[in-house]
KEKE-3310 file (N, C-alpha, C; in steps of 0.2 Angstrom, whole numbers, plus 5000, padded with zeros to 4 digits):
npx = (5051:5047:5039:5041:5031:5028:5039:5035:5026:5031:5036:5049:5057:5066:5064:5052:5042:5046:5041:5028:5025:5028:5017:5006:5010:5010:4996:4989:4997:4986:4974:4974:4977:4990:5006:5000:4986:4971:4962:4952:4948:4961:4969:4964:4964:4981:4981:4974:4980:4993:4987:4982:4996:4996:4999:4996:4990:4988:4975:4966:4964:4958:4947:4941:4938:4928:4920:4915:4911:4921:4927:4927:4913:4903:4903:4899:4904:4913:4922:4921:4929:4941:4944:4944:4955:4964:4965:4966:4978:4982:4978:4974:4965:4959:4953:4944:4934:4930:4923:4912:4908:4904:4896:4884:4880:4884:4892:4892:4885:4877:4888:4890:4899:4910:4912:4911:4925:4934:4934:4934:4951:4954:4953:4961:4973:4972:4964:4951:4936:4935:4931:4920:4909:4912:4908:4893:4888:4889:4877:4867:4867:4873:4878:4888:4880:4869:4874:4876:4882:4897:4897:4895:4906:4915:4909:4915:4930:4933:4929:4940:4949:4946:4936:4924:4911:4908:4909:4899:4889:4890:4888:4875:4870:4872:4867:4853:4852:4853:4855:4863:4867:4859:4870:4875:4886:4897:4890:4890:4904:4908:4902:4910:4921:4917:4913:4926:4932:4928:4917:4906:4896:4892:4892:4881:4872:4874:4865:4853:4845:4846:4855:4865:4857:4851:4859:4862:4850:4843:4856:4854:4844)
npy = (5027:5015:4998:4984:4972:4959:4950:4953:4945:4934:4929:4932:4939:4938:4936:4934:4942:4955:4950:4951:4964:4972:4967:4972:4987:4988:4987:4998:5007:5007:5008:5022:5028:5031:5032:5023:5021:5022:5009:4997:4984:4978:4984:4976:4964:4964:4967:4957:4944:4948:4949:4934:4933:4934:4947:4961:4973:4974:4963:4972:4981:4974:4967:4980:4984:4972:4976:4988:4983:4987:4986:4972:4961:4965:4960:4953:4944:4939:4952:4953:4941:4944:4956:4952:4941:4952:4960:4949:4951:4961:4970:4987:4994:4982:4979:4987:4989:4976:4975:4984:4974:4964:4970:4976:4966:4960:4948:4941:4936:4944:4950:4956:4958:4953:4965:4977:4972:4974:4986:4990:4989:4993:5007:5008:5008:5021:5024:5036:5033:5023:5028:5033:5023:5013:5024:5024:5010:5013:5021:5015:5003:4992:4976:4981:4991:5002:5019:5035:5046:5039:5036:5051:5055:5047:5049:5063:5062:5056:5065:5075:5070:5070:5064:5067:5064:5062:5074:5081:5074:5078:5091:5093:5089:5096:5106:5106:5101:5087:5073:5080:5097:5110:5121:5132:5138:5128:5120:5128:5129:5116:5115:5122:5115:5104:5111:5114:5104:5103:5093:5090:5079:5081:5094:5096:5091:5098:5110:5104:5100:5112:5116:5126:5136:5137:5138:5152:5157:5158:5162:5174:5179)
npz = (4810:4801:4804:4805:4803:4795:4801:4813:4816:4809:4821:4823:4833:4846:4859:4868:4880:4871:4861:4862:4867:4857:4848:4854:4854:4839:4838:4846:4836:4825:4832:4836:4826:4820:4815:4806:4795:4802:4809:4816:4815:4812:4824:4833:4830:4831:4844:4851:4845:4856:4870:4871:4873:4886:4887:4897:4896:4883:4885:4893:4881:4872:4880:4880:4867:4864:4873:4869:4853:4846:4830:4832:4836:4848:4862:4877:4887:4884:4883:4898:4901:4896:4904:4917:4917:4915:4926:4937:4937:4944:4939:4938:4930:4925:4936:4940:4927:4927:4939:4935:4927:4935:4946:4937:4929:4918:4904:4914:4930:4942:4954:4969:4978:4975:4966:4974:4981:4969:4966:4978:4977:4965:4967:4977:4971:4964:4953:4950:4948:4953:4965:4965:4962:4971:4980:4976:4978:4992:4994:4988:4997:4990:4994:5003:5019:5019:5018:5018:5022:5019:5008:5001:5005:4996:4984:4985:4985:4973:4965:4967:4964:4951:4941:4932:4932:4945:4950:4943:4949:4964:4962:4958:4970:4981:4976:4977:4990:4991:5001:5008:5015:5008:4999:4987:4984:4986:4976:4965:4962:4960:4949:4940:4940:4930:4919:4916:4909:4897:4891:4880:4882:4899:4899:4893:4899:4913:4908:4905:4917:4923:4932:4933:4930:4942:4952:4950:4952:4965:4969:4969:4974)
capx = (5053:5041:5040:5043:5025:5030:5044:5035:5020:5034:5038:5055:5059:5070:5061:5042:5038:5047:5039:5021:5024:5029:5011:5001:5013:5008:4990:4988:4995:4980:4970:4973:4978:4996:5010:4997:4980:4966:4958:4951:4951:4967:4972:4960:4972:4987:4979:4970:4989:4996:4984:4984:5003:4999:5002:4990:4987:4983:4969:4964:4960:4955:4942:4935:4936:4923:4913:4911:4908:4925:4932:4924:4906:4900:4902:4899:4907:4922:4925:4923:4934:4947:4944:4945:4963:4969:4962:4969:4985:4979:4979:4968:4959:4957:4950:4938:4929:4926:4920:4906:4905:4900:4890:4879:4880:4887:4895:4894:4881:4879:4891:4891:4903:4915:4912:4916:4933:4938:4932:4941:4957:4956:4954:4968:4977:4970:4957:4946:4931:4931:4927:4915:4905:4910:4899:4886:4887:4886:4874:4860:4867:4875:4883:4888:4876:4866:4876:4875:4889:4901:4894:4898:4916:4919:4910:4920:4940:4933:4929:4946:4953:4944:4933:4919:4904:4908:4908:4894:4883:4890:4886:4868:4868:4875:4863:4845:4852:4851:4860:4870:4866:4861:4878:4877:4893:4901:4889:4895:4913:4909:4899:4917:4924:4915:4914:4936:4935:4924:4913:4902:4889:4891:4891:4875:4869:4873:4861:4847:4845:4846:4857:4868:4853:4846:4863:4864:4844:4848:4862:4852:4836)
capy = (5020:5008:4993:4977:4969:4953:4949:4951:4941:4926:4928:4932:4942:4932:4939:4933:4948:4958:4949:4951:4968:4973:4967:4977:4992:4990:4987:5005:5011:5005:5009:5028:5032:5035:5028:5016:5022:5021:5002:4994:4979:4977:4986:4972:4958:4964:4964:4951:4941:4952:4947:4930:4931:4935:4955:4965:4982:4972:4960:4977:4984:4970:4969:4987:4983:4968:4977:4994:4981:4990:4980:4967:4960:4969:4952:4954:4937:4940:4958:4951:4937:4948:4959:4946:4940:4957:4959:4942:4951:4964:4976:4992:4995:4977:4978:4993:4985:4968:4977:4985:4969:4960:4976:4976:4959:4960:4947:4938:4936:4950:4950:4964:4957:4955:4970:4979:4972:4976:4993:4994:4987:4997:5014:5009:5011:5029:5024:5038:5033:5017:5030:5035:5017:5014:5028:5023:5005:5013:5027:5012:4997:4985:4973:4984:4994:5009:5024:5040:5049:5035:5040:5057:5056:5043:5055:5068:5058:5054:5072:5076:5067:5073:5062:5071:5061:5063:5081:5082:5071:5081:5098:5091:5085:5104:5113:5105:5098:5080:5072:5085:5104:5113:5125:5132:5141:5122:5117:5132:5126:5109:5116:5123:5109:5101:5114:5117:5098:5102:5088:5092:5078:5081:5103:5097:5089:5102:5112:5100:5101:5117:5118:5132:5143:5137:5142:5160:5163:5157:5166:5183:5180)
capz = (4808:4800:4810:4801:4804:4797:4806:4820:4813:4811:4827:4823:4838:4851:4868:4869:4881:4868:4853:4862:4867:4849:4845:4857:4851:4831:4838:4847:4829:4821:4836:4836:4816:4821:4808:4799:4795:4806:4807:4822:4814:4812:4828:4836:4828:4836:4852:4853:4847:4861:4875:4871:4875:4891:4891:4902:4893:4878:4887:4893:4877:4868:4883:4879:4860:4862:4877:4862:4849:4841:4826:4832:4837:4853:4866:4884:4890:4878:4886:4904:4899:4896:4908:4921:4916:4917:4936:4940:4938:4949:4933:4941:4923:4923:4943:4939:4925:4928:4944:4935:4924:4941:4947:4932:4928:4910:4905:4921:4934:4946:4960:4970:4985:4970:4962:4980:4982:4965:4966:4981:4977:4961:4972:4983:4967:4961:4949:4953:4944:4958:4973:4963:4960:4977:4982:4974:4983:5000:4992:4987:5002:4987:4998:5012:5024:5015:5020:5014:5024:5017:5000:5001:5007:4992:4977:4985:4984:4966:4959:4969:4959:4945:4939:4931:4932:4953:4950:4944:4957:4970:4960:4961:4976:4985:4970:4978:4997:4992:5004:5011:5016:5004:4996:4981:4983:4984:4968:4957:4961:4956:4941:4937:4938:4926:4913:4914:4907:4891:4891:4878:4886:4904:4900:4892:4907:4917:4906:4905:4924:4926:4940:4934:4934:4947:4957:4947:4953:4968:4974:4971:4981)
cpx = (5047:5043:5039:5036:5026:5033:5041:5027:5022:5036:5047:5061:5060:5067:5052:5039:5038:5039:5030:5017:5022:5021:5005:5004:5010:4997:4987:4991:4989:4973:4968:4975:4984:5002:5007:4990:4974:4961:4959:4950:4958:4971:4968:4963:4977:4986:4978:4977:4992:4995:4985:4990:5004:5001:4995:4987:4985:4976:4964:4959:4958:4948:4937:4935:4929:4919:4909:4909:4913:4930:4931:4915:4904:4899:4904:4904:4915:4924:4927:4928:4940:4950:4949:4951:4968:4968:4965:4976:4984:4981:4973:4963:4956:4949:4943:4933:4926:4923:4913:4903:4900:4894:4883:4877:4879:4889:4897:4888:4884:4880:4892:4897:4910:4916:4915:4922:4935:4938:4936:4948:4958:4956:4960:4973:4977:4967:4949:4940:4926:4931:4922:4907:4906:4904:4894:4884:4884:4879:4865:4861:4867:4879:4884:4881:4873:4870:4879:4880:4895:4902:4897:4904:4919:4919:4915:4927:4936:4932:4935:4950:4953:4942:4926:4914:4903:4906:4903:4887:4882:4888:4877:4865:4868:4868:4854:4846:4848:4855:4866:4864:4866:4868:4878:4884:4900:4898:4894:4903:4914:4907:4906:4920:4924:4916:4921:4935:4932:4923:4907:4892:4889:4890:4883:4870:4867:4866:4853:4842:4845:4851:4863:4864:4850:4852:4862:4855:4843:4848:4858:4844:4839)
cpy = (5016:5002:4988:4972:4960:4949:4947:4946:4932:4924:4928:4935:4934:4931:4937:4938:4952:4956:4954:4960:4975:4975:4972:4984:4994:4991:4996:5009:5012:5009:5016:5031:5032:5030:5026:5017:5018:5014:4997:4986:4976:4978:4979:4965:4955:4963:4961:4944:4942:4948:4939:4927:4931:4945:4960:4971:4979:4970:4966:4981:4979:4970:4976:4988:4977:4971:4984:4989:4985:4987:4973:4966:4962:4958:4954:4948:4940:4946:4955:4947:4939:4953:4955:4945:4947:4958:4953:4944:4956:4970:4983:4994:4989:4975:4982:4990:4982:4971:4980:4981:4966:4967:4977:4970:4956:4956:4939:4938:4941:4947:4956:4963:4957:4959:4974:4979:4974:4982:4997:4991:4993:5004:5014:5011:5018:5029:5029:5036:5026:5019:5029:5029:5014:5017:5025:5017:5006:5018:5020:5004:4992:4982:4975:4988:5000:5014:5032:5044:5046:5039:5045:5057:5054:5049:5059:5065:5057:5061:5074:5075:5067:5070:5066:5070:5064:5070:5085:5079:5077:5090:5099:5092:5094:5108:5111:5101:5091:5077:5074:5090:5106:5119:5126:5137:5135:5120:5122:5129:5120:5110:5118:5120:5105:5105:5115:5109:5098:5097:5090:5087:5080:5089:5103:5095:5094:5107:5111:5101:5108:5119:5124:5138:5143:5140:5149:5165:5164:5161:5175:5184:5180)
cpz = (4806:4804:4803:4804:4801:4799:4810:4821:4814:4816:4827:4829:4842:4858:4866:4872:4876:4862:4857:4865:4861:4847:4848:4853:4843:4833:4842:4840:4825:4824:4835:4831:4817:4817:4803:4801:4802:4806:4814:4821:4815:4821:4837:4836:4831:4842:4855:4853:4855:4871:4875:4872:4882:4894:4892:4897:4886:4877:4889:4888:4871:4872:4882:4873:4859:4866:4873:4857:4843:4837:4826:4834:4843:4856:4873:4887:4888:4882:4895:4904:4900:4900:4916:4921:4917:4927:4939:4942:4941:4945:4936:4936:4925:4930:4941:4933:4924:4937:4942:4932:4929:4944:4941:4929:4920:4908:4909:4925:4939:4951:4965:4978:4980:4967:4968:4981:4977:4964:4971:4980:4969:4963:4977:4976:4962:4957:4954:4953:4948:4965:4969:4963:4967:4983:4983:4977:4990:4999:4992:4990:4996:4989:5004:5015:5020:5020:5017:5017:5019:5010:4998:5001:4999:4986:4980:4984:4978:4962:4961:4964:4951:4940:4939:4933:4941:4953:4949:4947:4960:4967:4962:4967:4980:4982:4974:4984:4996:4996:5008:5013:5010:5004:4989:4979:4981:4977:4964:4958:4958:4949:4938:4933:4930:4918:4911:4908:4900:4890:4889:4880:4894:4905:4898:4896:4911:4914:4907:4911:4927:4931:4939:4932:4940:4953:4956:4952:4957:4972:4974:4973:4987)
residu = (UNK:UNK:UNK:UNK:UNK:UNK:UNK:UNK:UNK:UNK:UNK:UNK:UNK:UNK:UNK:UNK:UNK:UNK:UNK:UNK:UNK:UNK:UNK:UNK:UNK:UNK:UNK:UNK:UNK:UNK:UNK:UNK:UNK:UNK:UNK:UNK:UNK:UNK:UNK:UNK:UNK:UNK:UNK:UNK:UNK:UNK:UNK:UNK:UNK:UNK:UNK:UNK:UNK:UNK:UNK:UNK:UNK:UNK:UNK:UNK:UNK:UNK:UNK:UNK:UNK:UNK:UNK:UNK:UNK:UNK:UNK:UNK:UNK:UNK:UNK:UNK:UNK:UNK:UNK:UNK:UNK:UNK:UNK:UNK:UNK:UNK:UNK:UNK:UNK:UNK:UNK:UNK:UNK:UNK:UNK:UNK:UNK:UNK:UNK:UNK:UNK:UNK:UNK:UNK:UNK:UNK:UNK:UNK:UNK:UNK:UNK:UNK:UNK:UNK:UNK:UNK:UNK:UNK:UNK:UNK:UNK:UNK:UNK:UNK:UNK:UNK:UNK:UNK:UNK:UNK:UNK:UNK:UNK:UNK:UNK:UNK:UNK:UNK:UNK:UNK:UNK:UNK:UNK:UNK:UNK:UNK:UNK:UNK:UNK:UNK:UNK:UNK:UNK:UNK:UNK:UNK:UNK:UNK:UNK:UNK:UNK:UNK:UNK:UNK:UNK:UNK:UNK:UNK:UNK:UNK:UNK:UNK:UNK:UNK:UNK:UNK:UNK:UNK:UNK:UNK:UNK:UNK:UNK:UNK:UNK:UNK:UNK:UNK:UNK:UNK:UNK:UNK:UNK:UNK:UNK:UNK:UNK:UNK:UNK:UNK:UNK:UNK:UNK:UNK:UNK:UNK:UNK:UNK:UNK:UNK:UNK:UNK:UNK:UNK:UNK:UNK:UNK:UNK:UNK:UNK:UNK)
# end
């Protein structure tokens, strides 16, 4: 079905969530090529309508369209912005990035007590990616206590979960006994991991680093 674009332009829908749904809706066709050519401009448009209505998944991606500089002008404040309003409304994407926004201090002044909470409220909610950045909190004492057990637990529930980047820390970490015992029986399993997800940067990583020879050369001495 072709969608009737200006219809929903005049705002001719009856239902305001509907209508402002609608516009998020035309804006992920734009976004991903699918019905109506590929133009992140335009899909930048919809959303940015969308979001201004109020609807979360729009503010969302209008936030990671200004914080890439996609269809629009690459603007930190602008991305946090919008970030922000979706985490207001206890949106878990919207928690997790305005989490790094205040962690790295994008944006925003760096907060790391606010980063914290939204890291964990967005991990209470299964964003693995916010053990992961938790970790690393307890891993270099931002905000809480330096604790390196903590750490671990956390990277570990975030590669569980199967977030990569986790996967591969801890593949590290087992392959040269950083913070743990060394295990290269446990790295090669995270090296696994990493490789099932074809990730042509983090397979190159792994290479970079050696750590899957260094488990192979290793395991037979």
């Amino acid at each position: 079905m072709v969608l009737n674009q200006r219809a929903i332009l005049d705002n001719k829908l009856p239902n305001d969530a509907k209508y402002y749904q609608e516009c998020f809706s035309v804006g992920l066709k734009y976004y991903y090529g699918e019905v109506f050519e590929q133009n992140d401009k335009k899909a930048f448009m919809w959303f940015k309508k969308s979001a201004e209505g109020s609807n979360i998944d729009a503010q969302v991606m209008l936030a990671n369209m200004y914080y890439k500089g996609r269809g629009v002008e690459k603007n930190y404040e602008k991305s946090f912005f919008w970030f922000e309003e979706s985490a207001k409304k206890d949106n878990e994407h919207g928690l997790y990035f305005a989490g790094v926004m205040y962690k790295e201090g994008k944006g925003v002044d760096i907060d790391y007590k606010t980063a914290y909470l939204y890291f964990n409220k967005a991990a209470q909610k299964g964003v693995a990616n916010a053990y992961f950045r938790l970790g690393e909190m307890y891993f270099d004492g931002l905000y809480v206590e330096q604790d390196y057990e903590q750490g671990l637990e956390l990277f570990k529930e975030s590669a569980r979960q199967g977030y990569i980047r986790a996967q591969l820390e801890l593949a590290a970490m087992y392959c040269y006994g950083v913070h743990v015992e060394k295990d290269l029986k446990e790295a090669n399993k995270l090296c696994q991991m990493v490789l099932s997800q074809n990730n042509e940067l983090y397979n190159n990583i792994l290479k970079e680093y050696e750590i899957l020879e260094t488990i192979e050369c290793e395991s037979h001495q």
